[in-house]
N, C-alpha and C positions, 0 to 999 in steps of 0.2 A: 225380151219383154216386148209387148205387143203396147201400140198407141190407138187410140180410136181410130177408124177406118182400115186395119187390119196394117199398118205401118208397122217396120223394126224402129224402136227407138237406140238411136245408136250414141254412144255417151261422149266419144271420143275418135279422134283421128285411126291413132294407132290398133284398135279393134273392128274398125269400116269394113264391111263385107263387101262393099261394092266399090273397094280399088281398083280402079283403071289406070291404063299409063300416061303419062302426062299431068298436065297442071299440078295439082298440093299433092296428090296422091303417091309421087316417088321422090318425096323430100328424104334427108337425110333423118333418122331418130331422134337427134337432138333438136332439127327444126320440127319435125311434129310434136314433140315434148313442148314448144314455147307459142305451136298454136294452137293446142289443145289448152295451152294454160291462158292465153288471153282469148279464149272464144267461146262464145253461150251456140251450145248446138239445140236447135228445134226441129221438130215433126213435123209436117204440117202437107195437108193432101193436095192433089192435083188440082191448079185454078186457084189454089189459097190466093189473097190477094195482101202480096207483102209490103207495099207503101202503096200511096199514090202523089202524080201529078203536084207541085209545089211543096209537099211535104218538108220538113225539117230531116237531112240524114241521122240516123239515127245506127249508122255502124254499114258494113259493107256484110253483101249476103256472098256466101259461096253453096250454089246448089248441086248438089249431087243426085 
């Protein structure tokens, strides 16, 4: 499925096209089973701007 600006919306860890090695990407199944289950994944194009400056954290980003 396509997102505005021509983006793959990707739903979940375990179906990511774009695994590379290292970081979350060569976890164990069962650890991406429990961070697919505690994480909201978003789309969002190049330059989005994801907080700013003083903000209140509102969750940690992992960008791929």
């Amino acid at each position: 499925m396509r997102a505005p600006y021509g983006l793959d919306v990707i739903e979940s860890c375990m179906g990511c096209k774009t695994s590379r090695d290292g970081y979350f990407c060569r976890f164990s199944l069962p650890v991406l089973r429990s961070v697919d289950a505690a994480s909201y994944h978003s789309v969002m194009p190049s330059g989005a701007l994801l907080f700013v400056e003083g903000q209140t954290p509102r969750g940690v980003y992992v960008l791929c």
